[in-house]
N, CA, C, O and CB atoms as a CASP TS submission, in Angstrom:
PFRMAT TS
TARGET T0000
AUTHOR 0000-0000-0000
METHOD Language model
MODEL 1
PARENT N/A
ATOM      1  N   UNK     1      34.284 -94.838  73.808  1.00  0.00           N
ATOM      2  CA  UNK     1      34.739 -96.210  73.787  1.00  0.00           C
ATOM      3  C   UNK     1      34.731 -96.820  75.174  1.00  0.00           C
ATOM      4  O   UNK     1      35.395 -97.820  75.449  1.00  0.00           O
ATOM      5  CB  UNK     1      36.117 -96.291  73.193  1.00  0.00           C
ATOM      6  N   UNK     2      33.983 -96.206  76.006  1.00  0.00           N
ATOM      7  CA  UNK     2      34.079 -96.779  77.457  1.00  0.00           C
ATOM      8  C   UNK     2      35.861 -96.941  77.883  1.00  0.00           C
ATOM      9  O   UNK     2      36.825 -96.178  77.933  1.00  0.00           O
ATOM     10  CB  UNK     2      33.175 -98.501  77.464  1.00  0.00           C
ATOM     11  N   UNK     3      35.636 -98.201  78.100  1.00  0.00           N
ATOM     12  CA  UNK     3      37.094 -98.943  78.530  1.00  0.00           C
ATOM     13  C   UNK     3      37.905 -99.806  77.750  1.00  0.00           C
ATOM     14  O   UNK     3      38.678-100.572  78.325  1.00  0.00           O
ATOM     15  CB  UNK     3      36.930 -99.764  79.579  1.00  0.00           C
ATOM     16  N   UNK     4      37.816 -99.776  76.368  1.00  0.00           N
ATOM     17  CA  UNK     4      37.903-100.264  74.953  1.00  0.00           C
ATOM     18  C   UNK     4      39.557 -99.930  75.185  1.00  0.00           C
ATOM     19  O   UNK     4      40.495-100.725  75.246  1.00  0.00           O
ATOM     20  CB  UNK     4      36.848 -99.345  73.537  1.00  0.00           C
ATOM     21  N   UNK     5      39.554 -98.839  75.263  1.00  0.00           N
ATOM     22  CA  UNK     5      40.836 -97.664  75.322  1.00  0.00           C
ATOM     23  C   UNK     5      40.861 -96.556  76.446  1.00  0.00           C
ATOM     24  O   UNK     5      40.036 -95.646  76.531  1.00  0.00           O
ATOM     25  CB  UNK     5      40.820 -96.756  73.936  1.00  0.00           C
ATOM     26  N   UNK     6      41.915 -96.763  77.286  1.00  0.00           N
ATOM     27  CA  UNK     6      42.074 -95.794  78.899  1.00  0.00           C
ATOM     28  C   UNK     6      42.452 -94.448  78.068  1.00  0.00           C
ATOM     29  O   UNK     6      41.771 -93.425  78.145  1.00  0.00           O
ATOM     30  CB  UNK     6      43.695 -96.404  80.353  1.00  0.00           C
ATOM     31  N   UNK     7      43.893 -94.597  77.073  1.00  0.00           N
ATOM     32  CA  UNK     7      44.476 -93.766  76.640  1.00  0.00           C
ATOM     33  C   UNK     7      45.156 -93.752  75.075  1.00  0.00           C
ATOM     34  O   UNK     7      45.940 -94.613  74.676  1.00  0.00           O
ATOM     35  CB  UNK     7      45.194 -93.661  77.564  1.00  0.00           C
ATOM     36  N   UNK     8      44.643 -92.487  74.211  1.00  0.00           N
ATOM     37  CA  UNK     8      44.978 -92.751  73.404  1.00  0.00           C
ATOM     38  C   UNK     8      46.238 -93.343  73.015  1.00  0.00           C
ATOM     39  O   UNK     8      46.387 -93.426  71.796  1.00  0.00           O
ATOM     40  CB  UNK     8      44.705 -92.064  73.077  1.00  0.00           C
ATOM     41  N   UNK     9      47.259 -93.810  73.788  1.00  0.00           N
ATOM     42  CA  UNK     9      48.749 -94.537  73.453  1.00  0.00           C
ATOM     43  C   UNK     9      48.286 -95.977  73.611  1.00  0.00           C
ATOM     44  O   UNK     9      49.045 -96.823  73.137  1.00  0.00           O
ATOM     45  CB  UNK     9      50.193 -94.124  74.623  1.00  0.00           C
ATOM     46  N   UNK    10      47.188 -96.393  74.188  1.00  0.00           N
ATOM     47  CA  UNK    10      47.106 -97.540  73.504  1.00  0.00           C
ATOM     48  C   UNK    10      46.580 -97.835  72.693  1.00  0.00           C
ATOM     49  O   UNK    10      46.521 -99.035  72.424  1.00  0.00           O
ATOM     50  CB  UNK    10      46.919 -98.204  73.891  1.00  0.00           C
ATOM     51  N   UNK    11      46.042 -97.035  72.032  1.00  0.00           N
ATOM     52  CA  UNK    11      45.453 -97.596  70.444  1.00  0.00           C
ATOM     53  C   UNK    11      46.721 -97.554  69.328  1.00  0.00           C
ATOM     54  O   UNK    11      46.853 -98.329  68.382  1.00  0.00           O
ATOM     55  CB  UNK    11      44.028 -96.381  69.745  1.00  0.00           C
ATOM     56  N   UNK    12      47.723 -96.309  69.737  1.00  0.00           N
ATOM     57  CA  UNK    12      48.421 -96.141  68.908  1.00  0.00           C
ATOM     58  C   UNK    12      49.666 -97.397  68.890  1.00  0.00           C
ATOM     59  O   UNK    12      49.983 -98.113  67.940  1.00  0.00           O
ATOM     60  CB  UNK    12      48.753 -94.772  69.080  1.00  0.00           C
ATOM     61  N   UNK    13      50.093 -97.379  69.950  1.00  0.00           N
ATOM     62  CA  UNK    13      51.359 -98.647  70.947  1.00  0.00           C
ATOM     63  C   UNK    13      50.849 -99.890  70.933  1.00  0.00           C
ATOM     64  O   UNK    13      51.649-100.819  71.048  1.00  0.00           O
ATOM     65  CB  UNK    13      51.621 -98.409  72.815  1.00  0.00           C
ATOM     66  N   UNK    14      49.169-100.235  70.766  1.00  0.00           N
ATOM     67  CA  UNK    14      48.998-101.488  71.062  1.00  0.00           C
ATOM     68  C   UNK    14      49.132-101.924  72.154  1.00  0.00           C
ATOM     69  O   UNK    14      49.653-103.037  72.081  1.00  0.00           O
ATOM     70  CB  UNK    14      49.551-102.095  70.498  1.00  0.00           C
ATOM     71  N   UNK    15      48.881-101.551  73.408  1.00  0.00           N
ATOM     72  CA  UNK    15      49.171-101.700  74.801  1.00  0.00           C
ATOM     73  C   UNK    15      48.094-102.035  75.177  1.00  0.00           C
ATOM     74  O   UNK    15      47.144-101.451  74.658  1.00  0.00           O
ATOM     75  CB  UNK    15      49.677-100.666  75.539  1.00  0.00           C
ATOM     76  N   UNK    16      47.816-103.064  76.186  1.00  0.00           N
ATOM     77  CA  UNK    16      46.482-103.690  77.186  1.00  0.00           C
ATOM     78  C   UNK    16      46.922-103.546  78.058  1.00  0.00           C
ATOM     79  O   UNK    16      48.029-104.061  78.216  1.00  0.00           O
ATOM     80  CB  UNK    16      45.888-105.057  77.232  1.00  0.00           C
ATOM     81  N   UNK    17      46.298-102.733  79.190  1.00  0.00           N
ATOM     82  CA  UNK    17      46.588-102.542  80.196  1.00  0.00           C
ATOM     83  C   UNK    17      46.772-104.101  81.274  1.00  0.00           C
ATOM     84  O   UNK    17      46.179-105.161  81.069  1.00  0.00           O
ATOM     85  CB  UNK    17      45.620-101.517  80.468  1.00  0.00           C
ATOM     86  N   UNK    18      47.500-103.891  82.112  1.00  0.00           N
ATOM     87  CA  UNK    18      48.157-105.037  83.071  1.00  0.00           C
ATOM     88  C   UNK    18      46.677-105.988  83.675  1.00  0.00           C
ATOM     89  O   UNK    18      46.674-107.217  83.746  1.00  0.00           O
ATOM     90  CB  UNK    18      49.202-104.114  84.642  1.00  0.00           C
ATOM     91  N   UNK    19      45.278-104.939  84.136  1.00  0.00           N
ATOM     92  CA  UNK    19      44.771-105.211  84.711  1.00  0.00           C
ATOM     93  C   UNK    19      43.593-105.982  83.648  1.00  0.00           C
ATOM     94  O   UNK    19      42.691-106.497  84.308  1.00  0.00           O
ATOM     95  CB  UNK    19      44.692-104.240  85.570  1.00  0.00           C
ATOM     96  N   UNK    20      43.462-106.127  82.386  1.00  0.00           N
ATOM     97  CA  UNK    20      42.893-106.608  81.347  1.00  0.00           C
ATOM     98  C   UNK    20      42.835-108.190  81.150  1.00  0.00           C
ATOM     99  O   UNK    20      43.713-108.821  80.561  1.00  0.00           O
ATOM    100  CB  UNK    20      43.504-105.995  80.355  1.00  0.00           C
ATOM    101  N   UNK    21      41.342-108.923  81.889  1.00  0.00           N
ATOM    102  CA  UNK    21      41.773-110.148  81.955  1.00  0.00           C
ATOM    103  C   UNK    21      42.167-111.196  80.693  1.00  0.00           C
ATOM    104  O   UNK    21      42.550-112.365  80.747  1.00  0.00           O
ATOM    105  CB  UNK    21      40.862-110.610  82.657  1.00  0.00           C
ATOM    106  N   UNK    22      41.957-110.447  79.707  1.00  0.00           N
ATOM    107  CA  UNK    22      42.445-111.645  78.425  1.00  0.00           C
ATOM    108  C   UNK    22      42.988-110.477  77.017  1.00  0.00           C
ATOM    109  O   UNK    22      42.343-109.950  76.111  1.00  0.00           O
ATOM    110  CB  UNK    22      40.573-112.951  77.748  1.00  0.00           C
ATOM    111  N   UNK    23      44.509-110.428  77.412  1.00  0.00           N
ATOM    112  CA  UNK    23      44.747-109.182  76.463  1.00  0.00           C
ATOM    113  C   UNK    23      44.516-109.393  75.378  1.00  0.00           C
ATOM    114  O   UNK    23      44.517-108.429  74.612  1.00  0.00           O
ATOM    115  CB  UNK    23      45.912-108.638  76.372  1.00  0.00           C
ATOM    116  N   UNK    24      44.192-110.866  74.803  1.00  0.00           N
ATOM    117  CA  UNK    24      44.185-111.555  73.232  1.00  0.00           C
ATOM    118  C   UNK    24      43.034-111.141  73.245  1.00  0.00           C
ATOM    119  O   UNK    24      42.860-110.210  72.459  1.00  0.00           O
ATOM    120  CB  UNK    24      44.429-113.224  72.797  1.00  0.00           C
ATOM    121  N   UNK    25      41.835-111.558  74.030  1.00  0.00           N
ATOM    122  CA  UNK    25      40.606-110.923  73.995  1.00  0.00           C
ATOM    123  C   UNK    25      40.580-109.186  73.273  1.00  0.00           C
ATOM    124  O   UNK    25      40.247-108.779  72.159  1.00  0.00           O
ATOM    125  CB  UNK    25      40.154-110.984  75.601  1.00  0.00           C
ATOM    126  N   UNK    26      41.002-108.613  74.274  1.00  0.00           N
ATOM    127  CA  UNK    26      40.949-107.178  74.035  1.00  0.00           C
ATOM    128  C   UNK    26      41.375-106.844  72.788  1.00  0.00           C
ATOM    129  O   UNK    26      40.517-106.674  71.923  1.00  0.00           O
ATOM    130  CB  UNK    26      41.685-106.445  74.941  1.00  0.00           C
ATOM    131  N   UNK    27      42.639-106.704  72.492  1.00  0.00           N
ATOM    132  CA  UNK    27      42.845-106.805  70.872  1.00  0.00           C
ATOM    133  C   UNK    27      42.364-106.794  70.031  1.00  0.00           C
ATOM    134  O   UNK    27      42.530-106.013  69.094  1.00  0.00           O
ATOM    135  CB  UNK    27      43.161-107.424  70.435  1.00  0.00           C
ATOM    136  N   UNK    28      41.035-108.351  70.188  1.00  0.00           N
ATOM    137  CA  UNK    28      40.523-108.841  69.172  1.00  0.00           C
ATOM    138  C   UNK    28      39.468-107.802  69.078  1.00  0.00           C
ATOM    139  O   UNK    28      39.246-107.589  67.886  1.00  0.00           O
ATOM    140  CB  UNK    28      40.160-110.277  69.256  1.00  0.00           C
ATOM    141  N   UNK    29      38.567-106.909  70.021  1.00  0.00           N
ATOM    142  CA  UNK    29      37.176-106.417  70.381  1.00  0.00           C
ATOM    143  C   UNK    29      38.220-105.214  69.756  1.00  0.00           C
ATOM    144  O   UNK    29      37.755-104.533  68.843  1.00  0.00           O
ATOM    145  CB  UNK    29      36.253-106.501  72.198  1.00  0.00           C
ATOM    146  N   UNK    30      39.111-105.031  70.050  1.00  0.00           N
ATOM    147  CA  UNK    30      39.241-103.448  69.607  1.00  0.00           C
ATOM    148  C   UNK    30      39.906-103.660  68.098  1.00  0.00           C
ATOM    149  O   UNK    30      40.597-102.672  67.849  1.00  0.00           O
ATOM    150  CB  UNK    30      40.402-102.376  70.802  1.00  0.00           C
ATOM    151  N   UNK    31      39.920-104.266  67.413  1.00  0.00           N
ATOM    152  CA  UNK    31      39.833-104.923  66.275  1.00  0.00           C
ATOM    153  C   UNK    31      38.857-104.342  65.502  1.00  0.00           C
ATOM    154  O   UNK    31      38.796-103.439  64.668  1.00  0.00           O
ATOM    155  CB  UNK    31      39.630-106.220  66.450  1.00  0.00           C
ATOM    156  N   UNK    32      37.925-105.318  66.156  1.00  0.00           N
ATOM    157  CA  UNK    32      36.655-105.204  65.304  1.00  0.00           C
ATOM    158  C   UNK    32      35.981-104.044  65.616  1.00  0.00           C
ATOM    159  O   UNK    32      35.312-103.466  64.760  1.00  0.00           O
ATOM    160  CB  UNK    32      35.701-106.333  65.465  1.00  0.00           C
ATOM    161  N   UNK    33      36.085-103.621  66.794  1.00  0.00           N
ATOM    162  CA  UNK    33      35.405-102.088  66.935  1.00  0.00           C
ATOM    163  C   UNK    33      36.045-101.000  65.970  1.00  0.00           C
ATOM    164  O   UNK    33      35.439-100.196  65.262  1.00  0.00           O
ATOM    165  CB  UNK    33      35.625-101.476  68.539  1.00  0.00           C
ATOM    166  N   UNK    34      37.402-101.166  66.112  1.00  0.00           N
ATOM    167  CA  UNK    34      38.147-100.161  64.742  1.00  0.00           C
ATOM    168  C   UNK    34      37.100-100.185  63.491  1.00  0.00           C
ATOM    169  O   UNK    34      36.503 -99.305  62.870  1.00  0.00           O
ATOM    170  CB  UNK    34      39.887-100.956  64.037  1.00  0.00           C
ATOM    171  N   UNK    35      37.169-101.900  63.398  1.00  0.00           N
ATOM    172  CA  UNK    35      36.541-102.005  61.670  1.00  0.00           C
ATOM    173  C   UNK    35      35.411-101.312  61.779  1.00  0.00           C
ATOM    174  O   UNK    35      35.101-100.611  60.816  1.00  0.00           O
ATOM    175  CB  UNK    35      36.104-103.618  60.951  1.00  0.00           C
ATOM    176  N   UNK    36      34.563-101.339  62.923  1.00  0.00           N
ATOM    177  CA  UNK    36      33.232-101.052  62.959  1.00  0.00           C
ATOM    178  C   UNK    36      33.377 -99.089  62.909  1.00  0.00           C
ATOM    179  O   UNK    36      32.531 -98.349  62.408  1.00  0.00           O
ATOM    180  CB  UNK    36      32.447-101.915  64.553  1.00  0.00           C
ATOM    181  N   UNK    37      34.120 -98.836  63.291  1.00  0.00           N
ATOM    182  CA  UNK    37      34.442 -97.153  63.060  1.00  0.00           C
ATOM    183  C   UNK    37      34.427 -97.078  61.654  1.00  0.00           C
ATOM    184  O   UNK    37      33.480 -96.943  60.879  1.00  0.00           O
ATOM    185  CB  UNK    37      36.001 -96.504  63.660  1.00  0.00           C
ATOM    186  N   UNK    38      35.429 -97.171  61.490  1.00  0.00           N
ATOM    187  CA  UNK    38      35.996 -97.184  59.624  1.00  0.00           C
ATOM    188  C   UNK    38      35.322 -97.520  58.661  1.00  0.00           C
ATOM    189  O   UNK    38      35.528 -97.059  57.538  1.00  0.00           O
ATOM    190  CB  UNK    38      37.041 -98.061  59.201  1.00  0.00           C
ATOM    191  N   UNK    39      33.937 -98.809  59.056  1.00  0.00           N
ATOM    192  CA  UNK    39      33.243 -98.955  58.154  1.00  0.00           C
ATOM    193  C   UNK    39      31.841 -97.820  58.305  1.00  0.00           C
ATOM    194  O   UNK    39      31.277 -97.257  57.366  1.00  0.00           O
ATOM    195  CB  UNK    39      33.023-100.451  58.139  1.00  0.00           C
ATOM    196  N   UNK    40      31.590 -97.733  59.415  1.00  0.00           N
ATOM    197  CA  UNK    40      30.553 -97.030  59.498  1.00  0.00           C
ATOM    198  C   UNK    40      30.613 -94.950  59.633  1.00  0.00           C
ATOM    199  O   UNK    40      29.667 -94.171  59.750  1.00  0.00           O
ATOM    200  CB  UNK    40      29.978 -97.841  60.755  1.00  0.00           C
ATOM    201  N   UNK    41      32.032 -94.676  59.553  1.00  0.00           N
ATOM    202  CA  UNK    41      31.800 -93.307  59.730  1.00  0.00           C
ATOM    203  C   UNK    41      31.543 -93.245  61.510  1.00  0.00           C
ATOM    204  O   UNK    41      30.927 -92.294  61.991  1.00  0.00           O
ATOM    205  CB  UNK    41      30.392 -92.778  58.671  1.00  0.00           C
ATOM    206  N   UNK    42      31.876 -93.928  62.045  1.00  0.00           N
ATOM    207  CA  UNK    42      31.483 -93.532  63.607  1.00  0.00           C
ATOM    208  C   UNK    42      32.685 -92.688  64.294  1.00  0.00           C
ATOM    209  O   UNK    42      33.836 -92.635  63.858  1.00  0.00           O
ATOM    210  CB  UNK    42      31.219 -95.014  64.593  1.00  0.00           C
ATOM    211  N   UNK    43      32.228 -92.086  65.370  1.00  0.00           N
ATOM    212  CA  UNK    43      33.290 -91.445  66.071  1.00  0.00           C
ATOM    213  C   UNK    43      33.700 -91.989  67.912  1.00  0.00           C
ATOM    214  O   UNK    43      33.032 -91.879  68.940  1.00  0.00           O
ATOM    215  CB  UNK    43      32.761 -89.816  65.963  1.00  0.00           C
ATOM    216  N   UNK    44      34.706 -92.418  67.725  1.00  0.00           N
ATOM    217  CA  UNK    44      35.271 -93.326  69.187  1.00  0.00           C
ATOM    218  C   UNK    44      35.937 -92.058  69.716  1.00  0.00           C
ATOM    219  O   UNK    44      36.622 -91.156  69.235  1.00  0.00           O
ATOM    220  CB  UNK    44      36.592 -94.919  68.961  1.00  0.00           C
ATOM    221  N   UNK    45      35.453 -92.370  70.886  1.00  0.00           N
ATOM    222  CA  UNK    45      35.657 -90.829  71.990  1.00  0.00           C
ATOM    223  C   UNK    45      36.565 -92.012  73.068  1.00  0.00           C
ATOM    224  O   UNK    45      36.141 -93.127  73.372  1.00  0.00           O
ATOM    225  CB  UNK    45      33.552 -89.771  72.991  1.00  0.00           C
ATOM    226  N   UNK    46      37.892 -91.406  73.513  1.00  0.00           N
ATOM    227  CA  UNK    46      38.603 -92.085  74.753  1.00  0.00           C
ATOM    228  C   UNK    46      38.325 -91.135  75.686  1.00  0.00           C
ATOM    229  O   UNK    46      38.821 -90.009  75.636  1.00  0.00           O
ATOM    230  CB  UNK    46      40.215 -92.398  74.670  1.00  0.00           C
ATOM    231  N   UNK    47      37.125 -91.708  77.035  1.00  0.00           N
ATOM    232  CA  UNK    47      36.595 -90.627  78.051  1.00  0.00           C
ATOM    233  C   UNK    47      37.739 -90.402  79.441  1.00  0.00           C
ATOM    234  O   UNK    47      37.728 -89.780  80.503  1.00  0.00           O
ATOM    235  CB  UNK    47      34.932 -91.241  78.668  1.00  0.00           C
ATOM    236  N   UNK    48      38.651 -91.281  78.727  1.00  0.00           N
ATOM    237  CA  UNK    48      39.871 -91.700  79.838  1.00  0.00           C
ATOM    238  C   UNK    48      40.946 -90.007  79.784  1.00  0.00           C
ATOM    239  O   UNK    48      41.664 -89.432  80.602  1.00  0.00           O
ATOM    240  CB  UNK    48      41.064 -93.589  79.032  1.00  0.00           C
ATOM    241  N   UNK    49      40.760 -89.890  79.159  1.00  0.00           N
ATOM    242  CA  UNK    49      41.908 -89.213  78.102  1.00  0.00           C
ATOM    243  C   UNK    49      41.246 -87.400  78.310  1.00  0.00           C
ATOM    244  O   UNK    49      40.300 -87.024  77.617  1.00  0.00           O
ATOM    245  CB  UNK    49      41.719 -90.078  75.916  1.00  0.00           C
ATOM    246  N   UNK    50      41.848 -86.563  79.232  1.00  0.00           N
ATOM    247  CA  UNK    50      41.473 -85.460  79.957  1.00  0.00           C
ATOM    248  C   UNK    50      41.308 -84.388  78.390  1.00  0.00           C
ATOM    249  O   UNK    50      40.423 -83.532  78.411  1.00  0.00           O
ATOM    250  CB  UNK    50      42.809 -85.002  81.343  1.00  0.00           C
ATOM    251  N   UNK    51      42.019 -84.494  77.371  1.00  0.00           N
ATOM    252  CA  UNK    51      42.383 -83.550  76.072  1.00  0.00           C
ATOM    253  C   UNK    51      41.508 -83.824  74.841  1.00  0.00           C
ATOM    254  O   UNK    51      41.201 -83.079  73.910  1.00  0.00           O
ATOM    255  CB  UNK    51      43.947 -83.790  75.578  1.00  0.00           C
ATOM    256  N   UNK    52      41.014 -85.826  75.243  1.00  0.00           N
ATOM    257  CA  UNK    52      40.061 -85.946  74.078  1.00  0.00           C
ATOM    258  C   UNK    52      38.146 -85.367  74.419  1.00  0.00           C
ATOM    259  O   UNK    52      37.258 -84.899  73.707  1.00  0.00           O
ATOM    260  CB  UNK    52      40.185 -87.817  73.688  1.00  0.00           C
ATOM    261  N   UNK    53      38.264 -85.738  75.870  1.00  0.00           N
ATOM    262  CA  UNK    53      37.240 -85.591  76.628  1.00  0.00           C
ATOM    263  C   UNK    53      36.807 -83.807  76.765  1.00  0.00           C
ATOM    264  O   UNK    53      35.845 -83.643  76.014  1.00  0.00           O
ATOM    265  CB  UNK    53      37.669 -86.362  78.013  1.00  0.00           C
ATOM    266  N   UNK    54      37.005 -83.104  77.123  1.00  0.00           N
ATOM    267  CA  UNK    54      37.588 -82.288  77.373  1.00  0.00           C
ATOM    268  C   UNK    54      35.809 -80.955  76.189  1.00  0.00           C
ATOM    269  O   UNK    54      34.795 -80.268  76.307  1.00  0.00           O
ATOM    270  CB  UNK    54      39.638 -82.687  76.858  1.00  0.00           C
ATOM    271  N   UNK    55      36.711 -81.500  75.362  1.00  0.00           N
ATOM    272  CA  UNK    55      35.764 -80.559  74.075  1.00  0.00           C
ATOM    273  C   UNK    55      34.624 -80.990  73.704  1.00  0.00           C
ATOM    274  O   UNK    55      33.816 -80.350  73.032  1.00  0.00           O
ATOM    275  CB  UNK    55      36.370 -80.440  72.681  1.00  0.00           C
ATOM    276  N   UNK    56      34.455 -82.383  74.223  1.00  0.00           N
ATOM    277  CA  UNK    56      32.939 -83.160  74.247  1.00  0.00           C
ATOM    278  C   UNK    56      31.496 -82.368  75.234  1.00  0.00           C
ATOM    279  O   UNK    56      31.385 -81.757  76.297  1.00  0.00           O
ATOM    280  CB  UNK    56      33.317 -84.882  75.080  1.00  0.00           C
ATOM    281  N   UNK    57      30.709 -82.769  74.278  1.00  0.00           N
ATOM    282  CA  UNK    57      29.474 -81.891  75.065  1.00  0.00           C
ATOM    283  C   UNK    57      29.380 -82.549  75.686  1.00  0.00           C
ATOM    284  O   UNK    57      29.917 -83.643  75.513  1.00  0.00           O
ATOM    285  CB  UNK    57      28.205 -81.440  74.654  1.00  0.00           C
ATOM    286  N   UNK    58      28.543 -82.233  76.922  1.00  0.00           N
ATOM    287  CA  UNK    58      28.015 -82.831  78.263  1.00  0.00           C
ATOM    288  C   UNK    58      26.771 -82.889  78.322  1.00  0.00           C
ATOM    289  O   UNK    58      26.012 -82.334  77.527  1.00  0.00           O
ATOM    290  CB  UNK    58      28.363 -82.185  79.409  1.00  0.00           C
ATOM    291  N   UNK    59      26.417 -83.625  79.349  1.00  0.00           N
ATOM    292  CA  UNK    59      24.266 -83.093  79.795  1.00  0.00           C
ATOM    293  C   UNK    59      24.322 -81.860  80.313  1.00  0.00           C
ATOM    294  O   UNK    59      24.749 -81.682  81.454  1.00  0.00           O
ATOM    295  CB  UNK    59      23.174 -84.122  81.332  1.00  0.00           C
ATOM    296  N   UNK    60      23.879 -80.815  79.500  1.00  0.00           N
ATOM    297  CA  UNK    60      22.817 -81.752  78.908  1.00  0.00           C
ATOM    298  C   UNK    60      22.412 -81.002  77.849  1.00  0.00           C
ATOM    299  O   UNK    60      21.289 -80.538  77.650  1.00  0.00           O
ATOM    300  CB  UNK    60      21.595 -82.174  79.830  1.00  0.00           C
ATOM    301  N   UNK    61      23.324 -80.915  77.225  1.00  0.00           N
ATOM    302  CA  UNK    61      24.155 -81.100  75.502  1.00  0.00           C
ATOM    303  C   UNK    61      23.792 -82.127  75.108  1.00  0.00           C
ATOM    304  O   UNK    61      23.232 -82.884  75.900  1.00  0.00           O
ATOM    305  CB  UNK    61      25.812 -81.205  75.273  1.00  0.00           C
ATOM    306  N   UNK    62      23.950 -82.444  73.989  1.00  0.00           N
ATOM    307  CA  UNK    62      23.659 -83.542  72.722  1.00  0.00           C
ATOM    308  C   UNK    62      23.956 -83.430  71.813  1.00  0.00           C
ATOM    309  O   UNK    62      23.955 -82.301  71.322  1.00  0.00           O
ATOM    310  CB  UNK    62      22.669 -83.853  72.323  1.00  0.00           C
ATOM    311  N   UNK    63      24.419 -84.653  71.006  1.00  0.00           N
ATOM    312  CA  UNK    63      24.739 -84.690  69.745  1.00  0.00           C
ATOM    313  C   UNK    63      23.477 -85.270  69.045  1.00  0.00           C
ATOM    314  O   UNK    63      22.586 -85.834  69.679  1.00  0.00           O
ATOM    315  CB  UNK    63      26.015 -85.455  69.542  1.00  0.00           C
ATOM    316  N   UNK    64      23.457 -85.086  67.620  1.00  0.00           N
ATOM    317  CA  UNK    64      22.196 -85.163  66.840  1.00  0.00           C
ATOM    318  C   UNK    64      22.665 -87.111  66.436  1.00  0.00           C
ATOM    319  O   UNK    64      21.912 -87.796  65.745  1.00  0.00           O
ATOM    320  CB  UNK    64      22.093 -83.643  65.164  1.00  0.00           C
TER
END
């Protein structure tokens, strides 16, 4: 998710970080990116997040 989400407590808390220039903005993108998970079977990785990151393959690994 890039910078969508630093840490998984803000997806859960609903939190925008301080430095986020339009938190209504953000919200809205991580909104629709949710829907876009949920509808499509996709998987959102938080690269912020040392425990989600962590078990993810690297380069030069790949996922299919």
């Amino acid at each position: 998710m890039g910078d969508l989400y630093h840490f998984p407590e803000e997806k859960t808390l609903d939190r925008v970080p301080s430095f986020d220039f339009d938190a209504a903005m953000t919200r809205a993108t991580r909104r629709n990116v949710d829907a876009f998970v949920r509808q499509t079977g996709a998987q959102a990785w938080i690269q912020h997040d040392p425990a989600t990151y962590a078990p993810l393959k690297k380069a030069p690994q790949f996922y299919d």
